[in-house]
Structures are given as structure tokens and as C-alpha cells.
LUMDRENVO-375188 format. One line per field, with one value per residue (C-alpha): residue in three letters; x, y, z. Coordinates in Angstrom, 3 decimals. Layout:
// LUMDRENVO-375188
r c(ala_...)
east c(X_...)
north c(Y_...)
up c(Z_...)
***
This chain:
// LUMDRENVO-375188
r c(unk_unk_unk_unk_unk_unk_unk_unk_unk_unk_unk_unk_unk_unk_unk_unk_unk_unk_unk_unk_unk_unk_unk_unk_unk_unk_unk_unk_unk_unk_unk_unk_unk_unk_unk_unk_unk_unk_unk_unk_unk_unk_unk_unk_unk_unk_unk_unk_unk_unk_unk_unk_unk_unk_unk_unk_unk_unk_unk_unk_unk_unk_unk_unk_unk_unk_unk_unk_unk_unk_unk_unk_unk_unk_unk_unk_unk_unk_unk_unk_unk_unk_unk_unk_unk_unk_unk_unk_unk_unk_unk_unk_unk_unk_unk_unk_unk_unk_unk_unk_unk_unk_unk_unk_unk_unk_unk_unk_unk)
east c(0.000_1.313_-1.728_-2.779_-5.781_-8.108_-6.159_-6.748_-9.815_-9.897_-12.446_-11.032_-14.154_-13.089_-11.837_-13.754_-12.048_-13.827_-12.700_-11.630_-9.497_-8.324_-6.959_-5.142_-3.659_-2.154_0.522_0.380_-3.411_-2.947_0.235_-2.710_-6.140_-7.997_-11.256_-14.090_-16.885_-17.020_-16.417_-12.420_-11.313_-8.034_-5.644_-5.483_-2.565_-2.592_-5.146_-4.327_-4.512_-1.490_-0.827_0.188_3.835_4.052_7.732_10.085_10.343_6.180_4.944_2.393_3.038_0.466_2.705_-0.533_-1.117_-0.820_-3.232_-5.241_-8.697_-11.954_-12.471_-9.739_-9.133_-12.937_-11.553_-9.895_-7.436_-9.006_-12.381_-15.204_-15.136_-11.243_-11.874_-14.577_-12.084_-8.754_-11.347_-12.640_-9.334_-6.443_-4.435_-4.542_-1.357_0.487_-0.388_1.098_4.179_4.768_4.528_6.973_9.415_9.280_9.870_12.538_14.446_13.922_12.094_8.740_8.964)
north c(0.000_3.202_6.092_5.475_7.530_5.060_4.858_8.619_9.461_11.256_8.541_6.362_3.428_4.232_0.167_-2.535_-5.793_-8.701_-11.894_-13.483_-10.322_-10.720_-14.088_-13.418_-10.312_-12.954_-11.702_-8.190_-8.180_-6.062_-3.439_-2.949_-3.327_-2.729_-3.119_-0.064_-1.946_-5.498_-4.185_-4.231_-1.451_-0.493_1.731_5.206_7.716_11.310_10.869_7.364_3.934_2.641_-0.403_2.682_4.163_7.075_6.896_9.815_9.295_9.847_6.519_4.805_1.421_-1.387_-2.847_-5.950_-5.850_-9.187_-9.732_-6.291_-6.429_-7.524_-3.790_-2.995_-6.234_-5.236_-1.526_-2.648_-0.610_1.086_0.149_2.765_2.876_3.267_6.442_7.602_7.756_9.551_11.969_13.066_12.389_12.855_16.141_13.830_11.673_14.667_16.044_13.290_13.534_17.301_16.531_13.571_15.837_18.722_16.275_14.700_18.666_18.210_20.454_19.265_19.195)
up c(0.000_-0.903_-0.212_2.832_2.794_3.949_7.217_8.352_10.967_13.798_15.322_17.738_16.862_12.767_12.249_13.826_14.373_14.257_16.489_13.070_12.833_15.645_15.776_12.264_13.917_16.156_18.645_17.402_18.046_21.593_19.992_17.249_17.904_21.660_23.058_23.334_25.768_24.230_20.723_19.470_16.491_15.355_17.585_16.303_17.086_15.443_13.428_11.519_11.979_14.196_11.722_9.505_8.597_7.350_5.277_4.741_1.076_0.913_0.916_3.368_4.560_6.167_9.173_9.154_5.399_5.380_8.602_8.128_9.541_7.119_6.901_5.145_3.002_1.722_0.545_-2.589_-4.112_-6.930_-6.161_-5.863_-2.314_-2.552_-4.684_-2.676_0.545_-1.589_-2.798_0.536_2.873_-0.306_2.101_4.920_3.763_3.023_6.352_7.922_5.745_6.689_9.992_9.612_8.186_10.610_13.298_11.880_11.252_7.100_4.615_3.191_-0.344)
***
């Protein structure tokens, strides 16, 4: 995955986990996912999922891909609903990578 845009909310109930998720989450399950009442979502920190890193060179990668909740495995890349969610979040990746930058003492482009 390379946009990321999918990943941004400010809503800490944004990705719901299932218990199918998260037994293929495995051992990361807890770093990644916790529990709301009896309902489990995705960890969010600074507005995007915590499964999500934000690269210097302006890429987004999955750090579950390969285990990612239902959620996301449903949100195909270049489906409708994929367009639907870089039209209305597409600055919030480059947000991210600004801020990435000015922490790190470099330049945005």
C-alpha cells in the first residue's frame, strides 16, 4: 500500500475488528487493535490507523497488510469505495508527511 488515505480518521471506533481479525492479527493483536466496551477497532494515534507508517520518502506502509482487519481487506485498491475515501481524505497523507518531516528537522517538499 502506498496512499494510505483510507487509514486517516480522527475517530477512535473508525476500524472494527472482528474476532476473526483478531486471531489473524495474532501476537500483534494487543500493539494494534484494543477493546471499546465489548467491541475491538483499530488503535489510532494522530489521526491514523497505528498499523500505519508514514515513510520519509512519501509513501504509506500497512505494518498488518498481510493480517489487516476484514475492513480494510474489503476496501480494494481502486475500487469505488477506494476512490470515494482519496477523494474526501487525499491532504490527509500529506499532512502526515509534513509533519513527519518537521519532526525529523527536514524540509517538506
Amino acid at each position: 500500500m502506498h496512499c494510505g488515505a483510507c487509514c486517516f480518521s480522527q475517530a477512535v471506533e473508525y476500524v472494527a475488528v472482528t474476532g476473526d481479525d483478531w486471531a489473524r492479527l495474532g501476537e500483534r493483536a494487543d500493539a494494534v487493535a484494543h477493546f471499546i466496551g465489548n467491541k475491538a477497532f483499530m488503535r489510532m494515534d494522530d489521526g491514523h490507523c497505528v498499523a500505519l507508517r508514514v515513510m520519509p520518502e512519501g509513501t504509506f506502509l500497512c505494518d498488518v497488510y498481510e493480517e489487516r482487519p476484514s475492513t480494510c481487506r474489503d476496501l480494494a485498491e481502486g475500487s469505488r469505495e477506494c476512490e470515494g475515501e482519496r477523494a474526501t481524505k487525499a491532504e490527509r497523507p500529506a499532512q502526515a508527511l509534513v509533519a513527519l518531516r518537521r519532526s525529523r528537522g527536514r524540509a517538506a517538499p
